[in-house]
PyMOL commands that place a pseudoatom at each C-alpha (Angstrom):
pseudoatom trace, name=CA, resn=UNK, resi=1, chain=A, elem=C, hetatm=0, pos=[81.245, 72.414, 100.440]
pseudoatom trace, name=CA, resn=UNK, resi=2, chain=A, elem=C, hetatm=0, pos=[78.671, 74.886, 99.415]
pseudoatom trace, name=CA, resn=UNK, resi=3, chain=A, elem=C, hetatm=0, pos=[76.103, 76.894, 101.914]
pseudoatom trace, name=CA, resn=UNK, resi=4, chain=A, elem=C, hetatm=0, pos=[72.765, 77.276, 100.812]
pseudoatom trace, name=CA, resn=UNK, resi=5, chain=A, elem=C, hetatm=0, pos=[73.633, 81.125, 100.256]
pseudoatom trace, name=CA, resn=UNK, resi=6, chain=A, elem=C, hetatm=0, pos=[76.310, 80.045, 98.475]
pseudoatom trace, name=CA, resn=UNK, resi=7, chain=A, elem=C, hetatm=0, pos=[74.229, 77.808, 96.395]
pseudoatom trace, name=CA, resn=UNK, resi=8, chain=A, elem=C, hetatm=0, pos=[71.734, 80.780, 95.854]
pseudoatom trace, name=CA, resn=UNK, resi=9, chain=A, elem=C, hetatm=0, pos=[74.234, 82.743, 94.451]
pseudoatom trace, name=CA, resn=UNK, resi=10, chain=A, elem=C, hetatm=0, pos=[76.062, 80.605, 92.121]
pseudoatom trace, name=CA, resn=UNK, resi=11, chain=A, elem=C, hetatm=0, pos=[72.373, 79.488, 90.888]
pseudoatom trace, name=CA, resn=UNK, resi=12, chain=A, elem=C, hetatm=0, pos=[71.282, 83.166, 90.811]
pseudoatom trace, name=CA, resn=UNK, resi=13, chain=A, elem=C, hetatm=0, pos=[74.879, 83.612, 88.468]
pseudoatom trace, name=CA, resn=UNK, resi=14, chain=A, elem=C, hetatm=0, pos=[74.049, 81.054, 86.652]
pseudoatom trace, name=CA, resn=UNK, resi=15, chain=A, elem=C, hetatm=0, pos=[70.585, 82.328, 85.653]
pseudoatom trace, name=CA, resn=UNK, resi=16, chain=A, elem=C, hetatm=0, pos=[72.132, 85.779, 84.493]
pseudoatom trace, name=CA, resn=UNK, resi=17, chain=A, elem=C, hetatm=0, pos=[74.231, 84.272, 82.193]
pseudoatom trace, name=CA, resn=UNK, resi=18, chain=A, elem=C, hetatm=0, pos=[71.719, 82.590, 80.541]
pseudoatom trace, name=CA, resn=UNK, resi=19, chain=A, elem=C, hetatm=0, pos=[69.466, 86.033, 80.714]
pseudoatom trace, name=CA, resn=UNK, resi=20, chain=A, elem=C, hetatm=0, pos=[72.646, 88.254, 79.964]
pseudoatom trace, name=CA, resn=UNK, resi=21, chain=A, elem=C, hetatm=0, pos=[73.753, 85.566, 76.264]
pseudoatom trace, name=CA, resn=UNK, resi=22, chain=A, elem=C, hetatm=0, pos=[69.662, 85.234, 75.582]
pseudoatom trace, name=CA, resn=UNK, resi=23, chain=A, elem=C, hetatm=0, pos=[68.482, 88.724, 74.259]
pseudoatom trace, name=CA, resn=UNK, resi=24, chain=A, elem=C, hetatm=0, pos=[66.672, 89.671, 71.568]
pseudoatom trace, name=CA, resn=UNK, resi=25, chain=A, elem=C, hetatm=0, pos=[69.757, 91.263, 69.602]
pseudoatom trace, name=CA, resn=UNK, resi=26, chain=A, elem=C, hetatm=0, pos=[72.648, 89.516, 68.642]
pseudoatom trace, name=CA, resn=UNK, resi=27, chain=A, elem=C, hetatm=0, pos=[74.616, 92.253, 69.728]
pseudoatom trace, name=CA, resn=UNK, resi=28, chain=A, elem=C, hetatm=0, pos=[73.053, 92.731, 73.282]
pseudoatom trace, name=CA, resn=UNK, resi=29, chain=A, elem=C, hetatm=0, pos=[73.734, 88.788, 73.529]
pseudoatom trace, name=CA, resn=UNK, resi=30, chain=A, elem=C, hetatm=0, pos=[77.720, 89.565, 72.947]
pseudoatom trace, name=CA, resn=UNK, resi=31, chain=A, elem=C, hetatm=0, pos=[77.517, 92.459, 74.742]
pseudoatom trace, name=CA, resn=UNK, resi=32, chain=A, elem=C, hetatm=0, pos=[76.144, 91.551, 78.002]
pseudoatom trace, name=CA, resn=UNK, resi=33, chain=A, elem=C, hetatm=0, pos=[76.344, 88.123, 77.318]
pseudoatom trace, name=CA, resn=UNK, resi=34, chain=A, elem=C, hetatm=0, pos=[80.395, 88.574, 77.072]
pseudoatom trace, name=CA, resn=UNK, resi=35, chain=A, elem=C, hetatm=0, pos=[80.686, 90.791, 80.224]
pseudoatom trace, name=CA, resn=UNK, resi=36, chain=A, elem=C, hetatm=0, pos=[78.411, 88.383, 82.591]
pseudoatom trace, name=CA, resn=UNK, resi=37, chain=A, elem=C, hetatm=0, pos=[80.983, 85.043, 80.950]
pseudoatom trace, name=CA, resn=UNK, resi=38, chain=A, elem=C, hetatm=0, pos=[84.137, 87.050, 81.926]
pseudoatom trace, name=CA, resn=UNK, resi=39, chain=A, elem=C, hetatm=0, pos=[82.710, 88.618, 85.321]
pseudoatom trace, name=CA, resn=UNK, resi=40, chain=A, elem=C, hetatm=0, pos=[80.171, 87.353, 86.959]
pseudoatom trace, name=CA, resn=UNK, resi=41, chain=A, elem=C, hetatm=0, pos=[81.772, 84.957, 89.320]
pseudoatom trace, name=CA, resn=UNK, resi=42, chain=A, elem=C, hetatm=0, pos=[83.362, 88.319, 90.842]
pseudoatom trace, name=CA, resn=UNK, resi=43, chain=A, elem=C, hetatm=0, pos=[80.330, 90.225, 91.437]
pseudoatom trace, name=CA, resn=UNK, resi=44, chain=A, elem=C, hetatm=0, pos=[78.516, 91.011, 94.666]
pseudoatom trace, name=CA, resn=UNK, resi=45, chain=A, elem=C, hetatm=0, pos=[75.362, 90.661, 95.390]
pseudoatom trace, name=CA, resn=UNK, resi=46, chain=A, elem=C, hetatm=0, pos=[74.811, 94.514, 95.030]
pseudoatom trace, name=CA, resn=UNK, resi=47, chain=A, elem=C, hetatm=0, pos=[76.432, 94.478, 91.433]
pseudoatom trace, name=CA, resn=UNK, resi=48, chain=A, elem=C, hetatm=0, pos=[73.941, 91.383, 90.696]
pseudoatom trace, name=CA, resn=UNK, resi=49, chain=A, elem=C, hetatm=0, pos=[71.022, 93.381, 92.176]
pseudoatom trace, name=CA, resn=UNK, resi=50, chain=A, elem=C, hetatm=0, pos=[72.405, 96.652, 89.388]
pseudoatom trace, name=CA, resn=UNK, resi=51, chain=A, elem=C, hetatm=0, pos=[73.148, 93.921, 86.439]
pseudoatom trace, name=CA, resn=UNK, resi=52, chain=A, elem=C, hetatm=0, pos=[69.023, 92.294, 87.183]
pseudoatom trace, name=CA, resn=UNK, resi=53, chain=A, elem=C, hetatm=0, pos=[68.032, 95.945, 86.629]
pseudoatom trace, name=CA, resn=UNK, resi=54, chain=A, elem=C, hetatm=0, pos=[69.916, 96.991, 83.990]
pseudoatom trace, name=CA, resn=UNK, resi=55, chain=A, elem=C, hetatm=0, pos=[68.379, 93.940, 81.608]
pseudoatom trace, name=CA, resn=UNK, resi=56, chain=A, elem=C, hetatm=0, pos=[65.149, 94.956, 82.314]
pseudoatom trace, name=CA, resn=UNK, resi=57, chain=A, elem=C, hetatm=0, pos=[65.638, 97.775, 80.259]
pseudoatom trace, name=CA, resn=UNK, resi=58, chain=A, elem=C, hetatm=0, pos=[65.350, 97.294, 76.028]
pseudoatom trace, name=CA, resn=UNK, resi=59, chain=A, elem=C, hetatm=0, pos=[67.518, 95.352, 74.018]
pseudoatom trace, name=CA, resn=UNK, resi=60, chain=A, elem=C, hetatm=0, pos=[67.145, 98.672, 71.979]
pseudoatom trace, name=CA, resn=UNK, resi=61, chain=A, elem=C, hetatm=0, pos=[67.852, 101.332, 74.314]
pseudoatom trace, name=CA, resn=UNK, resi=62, chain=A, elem=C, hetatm=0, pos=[70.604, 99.362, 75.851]
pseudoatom trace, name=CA, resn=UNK, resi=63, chain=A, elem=C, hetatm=0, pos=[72.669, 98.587, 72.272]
pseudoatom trace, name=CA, resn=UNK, resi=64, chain=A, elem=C, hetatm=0, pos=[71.970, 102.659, 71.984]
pseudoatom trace, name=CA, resn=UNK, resi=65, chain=A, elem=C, hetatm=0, pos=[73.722, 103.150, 75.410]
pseudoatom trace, name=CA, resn=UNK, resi=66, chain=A, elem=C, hetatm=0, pos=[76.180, 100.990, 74.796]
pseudoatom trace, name=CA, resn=UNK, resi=67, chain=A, elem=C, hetatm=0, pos=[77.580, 102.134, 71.233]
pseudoatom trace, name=CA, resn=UNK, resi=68, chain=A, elem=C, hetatm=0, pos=[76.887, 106.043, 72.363]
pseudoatom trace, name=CA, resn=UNK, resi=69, chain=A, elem=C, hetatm=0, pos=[74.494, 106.221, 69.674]
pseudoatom trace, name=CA, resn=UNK, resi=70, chain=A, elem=C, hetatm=0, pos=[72.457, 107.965, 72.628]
pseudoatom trace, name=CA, resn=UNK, resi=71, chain=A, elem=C, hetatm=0, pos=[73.200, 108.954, 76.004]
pseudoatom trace, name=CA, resn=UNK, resi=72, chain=A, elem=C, hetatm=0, pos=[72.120, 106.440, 78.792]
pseudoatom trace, name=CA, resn=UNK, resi=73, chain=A, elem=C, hetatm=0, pos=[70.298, 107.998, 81.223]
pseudoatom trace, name=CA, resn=UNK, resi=74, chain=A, elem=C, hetatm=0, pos=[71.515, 109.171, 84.733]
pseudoatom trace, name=CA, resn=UNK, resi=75, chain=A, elem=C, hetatm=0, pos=[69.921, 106.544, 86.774]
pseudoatom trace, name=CA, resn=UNK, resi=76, chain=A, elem=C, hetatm=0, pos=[71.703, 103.922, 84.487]
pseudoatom trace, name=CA, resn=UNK, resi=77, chain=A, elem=C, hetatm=0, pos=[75.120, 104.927, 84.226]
pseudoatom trace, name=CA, resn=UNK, resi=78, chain=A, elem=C, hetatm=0, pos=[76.569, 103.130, 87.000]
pseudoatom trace, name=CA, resn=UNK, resi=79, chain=A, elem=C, hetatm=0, pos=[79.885, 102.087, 87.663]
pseudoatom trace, name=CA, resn=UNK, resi=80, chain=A, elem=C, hetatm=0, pos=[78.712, 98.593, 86.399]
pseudoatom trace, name=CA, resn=UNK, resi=81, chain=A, elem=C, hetatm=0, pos=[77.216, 100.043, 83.383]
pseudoatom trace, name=CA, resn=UNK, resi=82, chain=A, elem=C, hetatm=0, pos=[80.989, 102.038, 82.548]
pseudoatom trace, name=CA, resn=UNK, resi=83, chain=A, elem=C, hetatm=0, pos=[82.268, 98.634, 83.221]
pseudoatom trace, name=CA, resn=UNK, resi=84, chain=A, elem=C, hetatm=0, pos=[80.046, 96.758, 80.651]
pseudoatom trace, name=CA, resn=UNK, resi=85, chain=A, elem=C, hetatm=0, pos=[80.651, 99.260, 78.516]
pseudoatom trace, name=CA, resn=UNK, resi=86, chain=A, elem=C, hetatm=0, pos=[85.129, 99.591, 78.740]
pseudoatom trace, name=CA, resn=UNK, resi=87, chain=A, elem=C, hetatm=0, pos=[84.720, 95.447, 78.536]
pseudoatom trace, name=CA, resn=UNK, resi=88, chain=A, elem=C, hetatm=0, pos=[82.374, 95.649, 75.143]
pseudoatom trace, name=CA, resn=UNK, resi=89, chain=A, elem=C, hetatm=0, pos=[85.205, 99.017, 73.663]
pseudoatom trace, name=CA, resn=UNK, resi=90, chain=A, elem=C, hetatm=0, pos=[87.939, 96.411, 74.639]
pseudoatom trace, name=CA, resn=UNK, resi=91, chain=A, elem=C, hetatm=0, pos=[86.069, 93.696, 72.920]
pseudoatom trace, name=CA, resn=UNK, resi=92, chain=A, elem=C, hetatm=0, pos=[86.199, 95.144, 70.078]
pseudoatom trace, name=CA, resn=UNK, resi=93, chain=A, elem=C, hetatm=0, pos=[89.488, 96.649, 69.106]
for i in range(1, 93): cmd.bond("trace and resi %d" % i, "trace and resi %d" % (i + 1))
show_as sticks, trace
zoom trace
């Protein structure tokens, strides 16, 4: 049986999923969309809190970031962020 933090957080999982597959680039949508499917049950709160801020940036800037087209900037290259990125490189080769 769930708790009602429990609860939260699988709704609050749920809801970045949606967010994370729902962008305004096709690519962003694989890109995020295929990290948040493959690991979002395992992230902590913290990582949530890092993933909720990291969308509110551009579907531009982020697809940038992403490919290396341009350098993210400090304040965004988190550990989460290196792991979106090694799960979109492994994605695609």
């Amino acid at each position: 049986m769930h708790d009602s933090s429990t609860a939260q957080l699988d709704a609050r999982r749920k809801q970045l999923l949606y967010r994370a597959s729902h962008r305004g680039i096709k690519e962003m949508d694989i890109i995020l969309g295929g990290f948040a499917a493959a690991h979002l049950a395992t992230l902590d709160d913290a990582a949530l809190d890092t993933l909720e801020s990291l969308m509110e940036h551009s579907d531009r800037d982020l697809l940038t970031w992403f490919t290396g087209e341009v350098e993210a900037p400090a304040h965004v290259r988190t550990p989460l962020f290196a792991a979106i990125a090694a799960h979109q490189a492994a994605s695609v080769s």
